[in-house]
C-alpha angles and dihedrals in degrees: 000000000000125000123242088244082057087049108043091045085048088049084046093054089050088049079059103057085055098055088047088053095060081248115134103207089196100053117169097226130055125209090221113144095170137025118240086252090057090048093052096045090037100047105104094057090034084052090039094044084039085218120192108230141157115235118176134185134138113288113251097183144010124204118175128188099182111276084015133077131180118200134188117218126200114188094165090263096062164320127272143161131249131189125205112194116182095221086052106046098026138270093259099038086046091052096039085051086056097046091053124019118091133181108283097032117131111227136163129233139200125191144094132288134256135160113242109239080263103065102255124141109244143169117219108215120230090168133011132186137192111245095171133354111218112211099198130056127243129249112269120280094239105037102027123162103354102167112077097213095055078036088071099031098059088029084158089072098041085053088041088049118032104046087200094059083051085050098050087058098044086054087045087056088048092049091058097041077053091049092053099025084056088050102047093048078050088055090252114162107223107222149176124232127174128287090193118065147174097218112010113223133164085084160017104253129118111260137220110256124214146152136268103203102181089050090034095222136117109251133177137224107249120267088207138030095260111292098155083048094048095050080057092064091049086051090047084050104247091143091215139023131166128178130200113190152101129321130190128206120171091219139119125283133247144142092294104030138059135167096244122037142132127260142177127224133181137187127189131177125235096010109127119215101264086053081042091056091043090063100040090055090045085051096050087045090053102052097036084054090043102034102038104006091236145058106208104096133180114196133134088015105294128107112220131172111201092199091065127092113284112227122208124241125202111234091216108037092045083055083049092038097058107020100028079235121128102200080196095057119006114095117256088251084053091054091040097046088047085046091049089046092048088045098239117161113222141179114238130336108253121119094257100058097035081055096056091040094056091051093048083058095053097038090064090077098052118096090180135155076197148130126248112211140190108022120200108254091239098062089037109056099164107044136094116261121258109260095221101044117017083213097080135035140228100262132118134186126200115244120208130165090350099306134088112259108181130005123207137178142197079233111233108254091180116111099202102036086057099047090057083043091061086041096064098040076051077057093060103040088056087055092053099270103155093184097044111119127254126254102245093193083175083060095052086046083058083046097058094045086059138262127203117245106275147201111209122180134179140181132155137198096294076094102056080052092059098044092052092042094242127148098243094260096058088064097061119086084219117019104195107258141192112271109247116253120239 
């Protein structure tokens, strides 16, 4: 079995024969007049009318039978069939097309169209022509691409290779097309916010640092897709915003989490949080019909059906219920002796983050759809109080297959309220506290001129993960990898 060194020299040599000939294998036109999927729906007129047309793609296959070769060709819309016949294309184009051409070349073909004895949809070449010569084979039909990390650095391959990987992206486009096509029926304003920021909000993440060197100043990649920006825009009276684009969190990686991924984010005035959940469980019912064409999933193992009633779950007796702790009540030795005896590993030992650590222990159970209620303020910065205990706020996520798939909020309008919560996540920075959120003294400025009361929501793809089943990094086209060493 040859090398790919032996390969690649023996495809170089045949790049050769090309230029000696005056013939350029890279050449910037194509003669394409369809695509392979216009080919395929078009093909009784285009048999009947025996048209004359050029189709091009990457050949998938070769099959040769003497004076007689069958090719596969793959254009990304679709797969057809050519013949090349000797006394048909010529002796010397025939032979020069046998010299030359390789599997995963892209070339383009002209002729009419006929149907083989059995059955299959093929073009009979009168002409053909090199638009690009590929040096390096490509990975074997049936095995393809087994190692996950080669899998997502040469992710072009994986796509080329495996149909159902192609197919994940294409329902991930069409997520996302859900996602906006559901908001702007709903009278939501797509907007743009910044991705580089003085002080990141919207959420409690470690950020990516960098420099801004025309301004001389550290800044940081945004943590959310733009909700103090977005609030903003409620103060400055647009009704209804929304935003789908990247975050960036510098944290570990895992199933569910990676340090670059897309979210969504929306923010309406005067819609209270029950309309609020009304809207957010419509949404997840549209794009699991649209997307998927059903809303019973099994992932993770849990089995979850969208389309059922979504229960509501209390924040602070679910804590009780599973670990015996109140996150309200219970002393922060208490939390950490009950985390250490139900072997959580946590970040830090303040209130805030053994808070957060007991729940994500709880939440693993809990297959939803539901709705987690009445989060504790600490863990909530940014929402409204709960009228009936000052303790708590008026949020909800959603909870599916034991993980927390949306977060939404009735969003503080109160100035003051919000200048003592910074000042307790500043608190936390100064103790060490790299997820605490920053003090945004410009937002509380907004604050005091006046915002509407106000409904935000988020979720990301973590999402569309969850609904195909797919570790989070399966779902990006290019997941960031570690450079190879030389």
């Amino acid at each position: 079995m040859s090398s790919i060194d032996e390969i690649r020299d023996a495809r170089i040599k045949k790049l050769e024969l090309f230029l000696s000939k005056g013939v350029n294998p890279y050449p910037a036109d194509s003669k394409r007049e369809i695509s392979l999927k216009e080919a395929t729906d078009n093909f009784a007129s285009l048999e009947k009318n025996k048209e004359v047309k050029w189709i091009a793609g990457r050949i998938m296959s070769i099959r040769g039978q003497g004076a007689i070769v069958f090719i596969t060709l793959n254009d990304g819309t679709g797969i057809f069939q050519g013949l090349l016949k000797k006394d048909i294309l010529n002796e010397e184009k025939f032979n020069f097309w046998n010299e030359v051409v390789d599997i995963g070349d892209f070339v383009e073909i002209q002729g009419t169209f006929f149907k083989t004895n059995r059955g299959e949809k093929t073009l009979e070449a009168k002409d053909w022509r090199m638009l690009s010569k590929s040096l390096r084979p490509l990975p074997e039909k049936w095995h393809g691409l087994v190692d996950v990390e080669e899998r997502f650095r040469k992710r072009y391959l994986d796509i080329l290779m495996n149909p159902e990987i192609k197919e994940l992206f294409e329902k991930k486009a069409k997520f996302w097309d859900v996602t906006r096509n559901f908001l702007r029926k709903e009278n939501f304003l797509e907007v743009e916010t910044p991705s580089i920021e003085i002080t990141t909000g919207g959420a409690e993440a470690r950020p990516f640092k960098t420099y801004h060197n025309d301004f001389d100043m550290d800044v940081y990649m945004r943590i959310s897709v733009g909700e103090l920006w977005q609030k903003r825009l409620m103060a400055a009276g647009f009704p209804r915003t929304f935003e789908i684009g990247r975050v960036y969190r510098n944290e570990g990686s895992s199933p569910e989490h990676t340090q670059e991924f897309t979210n969504m984010e929306f923010y309406a005035s005067y819609v209270n949080i029950d309309e609020g959940k009304k809207l957010i469980r419509d949404l997840y019912i549209k794009i699991a019909e649209e997307v998927f064409g059903k809303t019973v999933f099994e992932t993770r193992g849990h089995k979850f059906d969208l389309a059922s009633d979504w229960p509501e779950i209390d924040y602070v007796a679910e804590v009780k219920k599973q670990t015996g702790i109140d996150v309200l009540e219970d002393s922060e030795k208490e939390m950490e002796k009950t985390l250490k005896k139900l072997k959580v590993e946590f970040q830090g030992k303040n209130r805030e983050r053994m808070t957060d650590s007991l729940w994500k222990y709880c939440r693993k159970s809990i297959s939803g759809p539901a709705y987690l209620i009445n989060h504790p303020k600490l863990v909530a910065p940014l929402s409204k109080e709960n009228s009936k205990d000052n303790r708590k706020t008026e949020m909800f996520q959603v909870i599916i297959a034991g993980s927390e798939i949306g977060r939404a909020h009735a969003e503080l309008n109160d100035p003051l309220d919000q200048k003592k919560r910074f000042d307790d996540q500043k608190k936390l920075i100064e103790e060490g506290d790299e997820e605490a959120m920053m003090f945004d003294m410009e937002y509380v400025e907004m604050l005091e001129y006046g915002m509407p009361p106000c409904f935000g929501f988020g979720f990301g793809e973590r999402f569309f993960a969850f609904l195909a089943d797919k570790p989070i990094r399966e779902t990006q086209l290019f997941p960031l990898m570690r450079p190879i060493k030389d």
